[in-house]
VMD Tcl script that draws the C-alpha trace (Angstrom):
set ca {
  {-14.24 26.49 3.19}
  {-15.95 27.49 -0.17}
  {-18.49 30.50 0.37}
  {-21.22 28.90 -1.81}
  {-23.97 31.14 -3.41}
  {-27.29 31.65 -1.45}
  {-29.28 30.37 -5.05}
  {-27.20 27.17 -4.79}
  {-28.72 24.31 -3.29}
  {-26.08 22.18 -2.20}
  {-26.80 19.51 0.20}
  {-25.84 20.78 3.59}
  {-23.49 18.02 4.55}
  {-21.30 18.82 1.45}
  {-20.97 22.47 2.00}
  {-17.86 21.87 4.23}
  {-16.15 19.68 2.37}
  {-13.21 20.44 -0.35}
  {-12.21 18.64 -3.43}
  {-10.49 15.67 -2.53}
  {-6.92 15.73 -4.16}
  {-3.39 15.47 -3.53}
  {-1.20 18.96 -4.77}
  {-0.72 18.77 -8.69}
  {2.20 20.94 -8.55}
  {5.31 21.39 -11.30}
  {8.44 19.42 -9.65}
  {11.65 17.64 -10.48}
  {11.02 14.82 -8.66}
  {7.31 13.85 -8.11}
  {6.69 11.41 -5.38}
  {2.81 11.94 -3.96}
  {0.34 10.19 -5.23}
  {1.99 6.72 -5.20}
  {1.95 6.05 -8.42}
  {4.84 3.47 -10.00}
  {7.50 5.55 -11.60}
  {8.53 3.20 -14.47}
  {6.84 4.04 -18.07}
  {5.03 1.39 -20.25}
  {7.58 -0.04 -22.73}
  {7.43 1.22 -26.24}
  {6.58 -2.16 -27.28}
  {3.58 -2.04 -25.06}
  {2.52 1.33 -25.95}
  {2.42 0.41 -29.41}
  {0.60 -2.42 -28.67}
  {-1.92 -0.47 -26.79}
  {-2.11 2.27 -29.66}
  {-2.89 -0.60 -32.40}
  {-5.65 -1.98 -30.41}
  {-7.28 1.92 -29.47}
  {-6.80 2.32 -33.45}
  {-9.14 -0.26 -33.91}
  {-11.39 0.05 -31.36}
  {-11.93 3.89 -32.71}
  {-13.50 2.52 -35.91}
  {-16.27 1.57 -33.89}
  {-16.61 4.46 -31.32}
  {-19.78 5.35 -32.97}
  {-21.20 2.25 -30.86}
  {-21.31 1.53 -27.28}
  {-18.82 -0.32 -25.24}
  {-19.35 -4.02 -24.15}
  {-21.81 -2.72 -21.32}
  {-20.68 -5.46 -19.02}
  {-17.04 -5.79 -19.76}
  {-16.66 -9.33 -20.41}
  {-13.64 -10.27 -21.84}
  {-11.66 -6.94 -19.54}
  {-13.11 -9.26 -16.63}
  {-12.54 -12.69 -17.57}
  {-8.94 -11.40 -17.91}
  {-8.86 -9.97 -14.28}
  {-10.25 -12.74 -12.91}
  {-7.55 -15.32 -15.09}
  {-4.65 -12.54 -13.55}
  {-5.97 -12.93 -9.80}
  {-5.81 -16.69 -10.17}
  {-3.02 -17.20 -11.35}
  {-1.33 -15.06 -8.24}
  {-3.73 -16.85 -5.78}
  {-4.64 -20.31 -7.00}
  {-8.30 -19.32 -7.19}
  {-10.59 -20.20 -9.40}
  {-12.46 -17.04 -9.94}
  {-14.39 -15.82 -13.53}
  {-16.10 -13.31 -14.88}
  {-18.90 -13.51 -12.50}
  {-16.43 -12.91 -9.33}
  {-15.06 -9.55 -11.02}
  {-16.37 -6.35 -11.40}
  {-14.13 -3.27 -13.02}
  {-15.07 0.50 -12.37}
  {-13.44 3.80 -13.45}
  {-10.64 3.70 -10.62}
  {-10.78 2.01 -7.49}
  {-12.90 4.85 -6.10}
  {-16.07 4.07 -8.37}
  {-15.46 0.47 -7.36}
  {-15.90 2.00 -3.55}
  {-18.51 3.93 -4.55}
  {-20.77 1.55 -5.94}
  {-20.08 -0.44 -2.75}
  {-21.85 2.45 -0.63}
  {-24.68 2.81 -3.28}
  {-25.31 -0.40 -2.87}
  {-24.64 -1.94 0.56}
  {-24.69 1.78 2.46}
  {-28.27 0.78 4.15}
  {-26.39 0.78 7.81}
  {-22.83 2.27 9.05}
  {-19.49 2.02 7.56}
  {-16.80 1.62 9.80}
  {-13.22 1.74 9.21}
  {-9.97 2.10 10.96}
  {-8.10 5.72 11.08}
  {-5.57 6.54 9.52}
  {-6.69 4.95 6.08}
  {-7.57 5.68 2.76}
  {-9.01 9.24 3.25}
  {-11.57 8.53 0.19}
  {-13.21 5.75 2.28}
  {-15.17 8.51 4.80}
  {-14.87 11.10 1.93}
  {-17.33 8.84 -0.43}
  {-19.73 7.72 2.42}
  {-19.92 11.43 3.05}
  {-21.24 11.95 -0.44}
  {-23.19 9.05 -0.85}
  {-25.05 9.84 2.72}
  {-23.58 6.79 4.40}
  {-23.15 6.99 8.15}
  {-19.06 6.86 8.72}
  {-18.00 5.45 11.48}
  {-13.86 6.28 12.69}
  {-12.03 2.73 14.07}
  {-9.22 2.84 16.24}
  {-5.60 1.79 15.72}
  {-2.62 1.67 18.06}
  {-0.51 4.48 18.19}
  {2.05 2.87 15.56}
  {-0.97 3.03 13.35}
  {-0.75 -0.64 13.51}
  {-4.04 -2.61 13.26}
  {-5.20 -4.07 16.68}
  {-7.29 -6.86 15.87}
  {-8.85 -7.72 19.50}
  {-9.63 -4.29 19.44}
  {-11.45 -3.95 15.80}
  {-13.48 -7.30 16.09}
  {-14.74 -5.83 19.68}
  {-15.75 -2.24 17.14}
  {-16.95 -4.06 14.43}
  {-19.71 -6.57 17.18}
  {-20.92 -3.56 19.15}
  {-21.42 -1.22 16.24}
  {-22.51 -4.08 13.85}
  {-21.75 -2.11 11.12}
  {-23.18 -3.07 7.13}
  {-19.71 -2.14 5.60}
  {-16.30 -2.92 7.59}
  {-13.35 -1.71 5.79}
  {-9.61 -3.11 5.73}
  {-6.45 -1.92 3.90}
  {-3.77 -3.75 3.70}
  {-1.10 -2.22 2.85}
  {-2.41 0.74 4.52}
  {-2.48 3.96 2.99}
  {-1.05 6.17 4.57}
  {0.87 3.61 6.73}
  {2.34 1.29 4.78}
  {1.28 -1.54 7.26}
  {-0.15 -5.21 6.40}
  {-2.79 -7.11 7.92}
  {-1.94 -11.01 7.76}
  {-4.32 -12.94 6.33}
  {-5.11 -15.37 9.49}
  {-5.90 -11.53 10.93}
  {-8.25 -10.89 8.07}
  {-10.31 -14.23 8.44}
  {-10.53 -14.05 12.19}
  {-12.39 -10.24 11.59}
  {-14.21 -11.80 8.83}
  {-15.21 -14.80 11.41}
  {-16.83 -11.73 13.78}
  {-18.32 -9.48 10.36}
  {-22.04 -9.94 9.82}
  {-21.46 -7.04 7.03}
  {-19.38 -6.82 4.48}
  {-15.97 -7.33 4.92}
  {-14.27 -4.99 2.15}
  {-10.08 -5.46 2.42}
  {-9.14 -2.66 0.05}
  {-5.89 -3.98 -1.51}
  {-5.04 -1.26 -3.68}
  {-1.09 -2.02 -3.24}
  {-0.98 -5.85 -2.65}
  {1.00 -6.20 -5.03}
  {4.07 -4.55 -2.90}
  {3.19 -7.16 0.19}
  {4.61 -10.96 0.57}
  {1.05 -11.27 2.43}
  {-1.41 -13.88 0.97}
  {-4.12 -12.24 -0.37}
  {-8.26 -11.75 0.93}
  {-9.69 -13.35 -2.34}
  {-8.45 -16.46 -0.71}
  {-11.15 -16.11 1.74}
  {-13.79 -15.37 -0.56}
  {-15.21 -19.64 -0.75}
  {-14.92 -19.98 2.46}
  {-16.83 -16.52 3.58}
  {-18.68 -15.13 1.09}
  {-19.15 -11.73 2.16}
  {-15.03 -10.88 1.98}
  {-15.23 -8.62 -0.50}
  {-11.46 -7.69 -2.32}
  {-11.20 -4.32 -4.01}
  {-7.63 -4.05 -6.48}
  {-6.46 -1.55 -8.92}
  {-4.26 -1.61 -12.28}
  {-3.05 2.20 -11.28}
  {-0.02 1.14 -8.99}
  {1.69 -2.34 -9.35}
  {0.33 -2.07 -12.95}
  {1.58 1.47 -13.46}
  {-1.11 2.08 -15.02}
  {-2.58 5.12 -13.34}
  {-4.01 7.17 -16.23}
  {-6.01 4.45 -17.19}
  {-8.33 4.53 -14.43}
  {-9.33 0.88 -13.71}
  {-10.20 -0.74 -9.98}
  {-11.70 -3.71 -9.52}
  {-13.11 -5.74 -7.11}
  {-13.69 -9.82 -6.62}
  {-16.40 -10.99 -4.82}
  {-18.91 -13.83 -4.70}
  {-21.47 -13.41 -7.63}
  {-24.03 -12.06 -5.04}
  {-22.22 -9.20 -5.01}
  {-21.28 -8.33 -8.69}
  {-25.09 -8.62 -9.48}
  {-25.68 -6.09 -6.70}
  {-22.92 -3.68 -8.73}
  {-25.19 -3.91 -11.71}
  {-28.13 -2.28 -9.92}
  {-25.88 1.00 -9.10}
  {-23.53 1.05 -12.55}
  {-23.98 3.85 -14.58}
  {-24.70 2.35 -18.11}
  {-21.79 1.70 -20.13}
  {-19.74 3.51 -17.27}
  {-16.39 1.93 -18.88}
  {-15.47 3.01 -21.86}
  {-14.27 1.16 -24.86}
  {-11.10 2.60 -24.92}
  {-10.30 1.78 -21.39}
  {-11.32 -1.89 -21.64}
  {-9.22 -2.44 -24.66}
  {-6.19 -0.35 -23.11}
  {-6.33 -2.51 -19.33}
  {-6.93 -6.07 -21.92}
  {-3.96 -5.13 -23.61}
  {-2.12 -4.12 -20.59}
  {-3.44 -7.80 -18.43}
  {-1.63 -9.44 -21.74}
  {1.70 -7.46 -20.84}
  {1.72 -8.39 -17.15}
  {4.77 -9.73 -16.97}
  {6.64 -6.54 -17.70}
  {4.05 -4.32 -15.64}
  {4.53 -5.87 -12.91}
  {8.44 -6.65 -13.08}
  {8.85 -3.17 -11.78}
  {7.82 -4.61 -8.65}
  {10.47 -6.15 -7.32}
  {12.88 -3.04 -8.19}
  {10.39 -0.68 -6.11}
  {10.50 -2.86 -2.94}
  {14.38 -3.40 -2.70}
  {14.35 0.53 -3.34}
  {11.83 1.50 -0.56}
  {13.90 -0.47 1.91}
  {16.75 0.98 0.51}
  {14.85 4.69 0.86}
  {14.11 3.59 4.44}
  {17.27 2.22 5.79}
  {18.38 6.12 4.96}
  {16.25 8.37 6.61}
  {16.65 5.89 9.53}
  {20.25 6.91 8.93}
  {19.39 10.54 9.04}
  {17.86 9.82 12.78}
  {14.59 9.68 10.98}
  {11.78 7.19 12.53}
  {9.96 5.06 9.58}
  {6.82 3.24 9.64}
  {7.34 -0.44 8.79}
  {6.00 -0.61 5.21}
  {4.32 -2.89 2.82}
  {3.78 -0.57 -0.33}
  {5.44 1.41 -2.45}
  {5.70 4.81 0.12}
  {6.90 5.16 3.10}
  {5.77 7.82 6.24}
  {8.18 9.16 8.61}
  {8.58 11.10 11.21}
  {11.36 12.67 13.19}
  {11.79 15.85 12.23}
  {12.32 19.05 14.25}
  {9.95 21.14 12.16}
  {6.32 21.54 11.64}
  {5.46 19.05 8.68}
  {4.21 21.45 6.41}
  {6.98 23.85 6.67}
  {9.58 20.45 5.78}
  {6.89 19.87 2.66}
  {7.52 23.44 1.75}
  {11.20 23.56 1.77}
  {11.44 20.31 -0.28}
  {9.28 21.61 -2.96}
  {10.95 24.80 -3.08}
  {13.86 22.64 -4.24}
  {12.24 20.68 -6.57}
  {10.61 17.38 -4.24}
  {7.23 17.48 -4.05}
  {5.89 14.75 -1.26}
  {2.72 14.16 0.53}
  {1.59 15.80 3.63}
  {-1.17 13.25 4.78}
  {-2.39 15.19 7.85}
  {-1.02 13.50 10.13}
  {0.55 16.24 12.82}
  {4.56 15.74 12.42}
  {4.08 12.84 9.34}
  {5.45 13.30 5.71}
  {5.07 10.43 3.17}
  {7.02 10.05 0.26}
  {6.56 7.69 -2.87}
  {9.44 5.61 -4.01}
  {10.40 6.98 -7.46}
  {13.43 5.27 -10.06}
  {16.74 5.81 -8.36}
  {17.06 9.59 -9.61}
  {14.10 10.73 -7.74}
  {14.75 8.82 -4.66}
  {18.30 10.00 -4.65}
  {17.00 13.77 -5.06}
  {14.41 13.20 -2.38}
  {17.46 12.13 0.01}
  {19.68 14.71 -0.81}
  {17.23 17.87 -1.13}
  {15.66 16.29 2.67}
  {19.33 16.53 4.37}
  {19.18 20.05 3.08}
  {16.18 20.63 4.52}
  {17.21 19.18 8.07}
  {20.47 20.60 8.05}
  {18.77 23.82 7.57}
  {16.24 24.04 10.25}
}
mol new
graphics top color blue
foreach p $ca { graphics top sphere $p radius 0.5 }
foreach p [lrange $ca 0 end-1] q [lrange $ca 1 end] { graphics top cylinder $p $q radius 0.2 }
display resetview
């Protein structure tokens, strides 16, 4: 815990906490932070670089303060993977996913948020901050999502904020999307279904739901499917209700024109972003089907990571040994959980071989 100076007034309920963040550590192979492993092509990056080389002749004037064309294009992508028939005014994009959540809490955070543990750790994290009661759902001990169990959480704490990921992170695990609609049946509150790696699942996805119940609210991001991580952009669909609600807590001009051009540019070049896909999936059940070989136990898994378990050492002291060698993989706090990300078939064949070391040597 930080010691922080007397003169400092920090709000009390922060003075515990520590930067949220996984370990941004030198490695060979890289495999944390779930991030897609597969560069933009040059052809895109050119592309990209020719449109930022125009928009810089006008950086002396502020972006498009609502984003217009970025979210016409978002909502065009997310229909034509859903059938909907979303626009502009069903779309909202943030800095990231987690401004996306943030803004949610900012402006909906009037009650409780509940979710269900293990999850996205940001979800607590940014109610913490934004002095919005947390409340910690339960799942079975598979981590799997009990949904009897959640709707009987969700009607006696009658929560304003009820939050679902699917694929879970740190799980891996999908919700079905009759699950989702029966929980949104029971939700007086929001129903937010953070789909950060939907992209990885054969489910159907939430914005289906959004007609029919209007307070299913759909959070995606460009950073993983997309491989577009350094661009920062999350979004979220929702009925228009909502969106005007975001534009009482955005920042003004809080994207950038340089990152609307760069994600418009990159929404033109889905078809290659997003052809990585495929390759990623065969490769984490290819990833899995091995440390099951190695007498490893692996959580059934929708994404692009995978968490196992099995091991005859304390987690942390496995994480050591395979950075030592040149692996570095997530320690997600669970007590005897690692979870690696599925890299390009060098990095998953390192993480393999540098892991039997580590085994064989314990």
């Amino acid at each position: 815990m930080n010691q922080w100076p007397s003169w400092l007034p920090l709000r009390q309920n922060l003075q515990e906490l520590s930067p949220y963040g996984a370990p941004q550590l030198p490695a060979e192979a890289v495999m944390n932070t779930n991030e897609n492993p597969y560069p933009p092509s040059a052809e895109l990056a050119k592309a990209i670089a020719d449109r930022i080389s125009d928009v810089a002749l006008t950086l002396n004037r502020y972006p498009d303060r609502d984003a217009v064309v970025l979210r016409t294009k978002l909502a065009d992508f997310i229909n034509g993977l859903s059938k909907t028939r979303f626009t502009s005014s069903n779309v909202w994009a943030a800095n990231g996913s987690n401004e996306i959540i943030q803004s949610l809490f900012m402006a909906f955070g009037g009650g409780a948020a509940l979710g269900f543990t293990p999850s996205y750790s940001m979800h607590p994290l940014i109610a913490k901050v934004t002095q919005v009661q947390w409340l910690n759902g339960n799942r079975r001990e598979d981590f799997t999502l009990d949904i009897d169990s959640a709707i009987e959480q969700i009607q006696r704490d009658k929560p304003t904020l009820t939050f679902i990921t699917t694929p879970n992170n740190p799980t891996g695990s999908a919700v079905t999307i009759e699950e989702i609609e029966k929980i949104a049946k029971s939700t007086s509150g929001l129903l937010i279904v953070d789909e950060a790696y939907a992209e990885f699942s054969d489910e159907i996805s939430a914005v289906t739901l959004i007609e029919k119940y209007p307070h299913v609210v759909v959070i995606r991001t460009m950073s993983k499917a997309f491989a577009f991580a350094g661009v920062r952009l999350g979004y979220l669909i929702a009925d228009p209700a909502v969106i005007d609600a975001m534009f009482l807590v955005r920042l003004p001009y809080h994207l950038s024109a340089l990152t609307q051009a760069a994600a418009e540019v990159a929404l033109d070049f889905k078809g290659e972003l997003l052809g990585t896909v495929a390759q990623l999936r065969v490769d984490r059940d290819r990833v899995a089907a091995q440390l099951s070989e190695m007498g490893l136990t692996v959580i059934p898994s929708a994404s692009n990571f995978l968490l196992f378990t099995g091991f005859d050492m304390p987690s942390a002291q496995l994480w050591q040994a395979m950075l030592d060698r040149g692996v570095l993989i997530r320690d997600v706090g669970l007590l005897g959980y690692l979870r690696v990300t599925i890299g390009n078939e060098a990095e998953n064949t390192k993480f393999i071989s540098t892991l039997s070391v580590c085994l064989g040597e314990k």
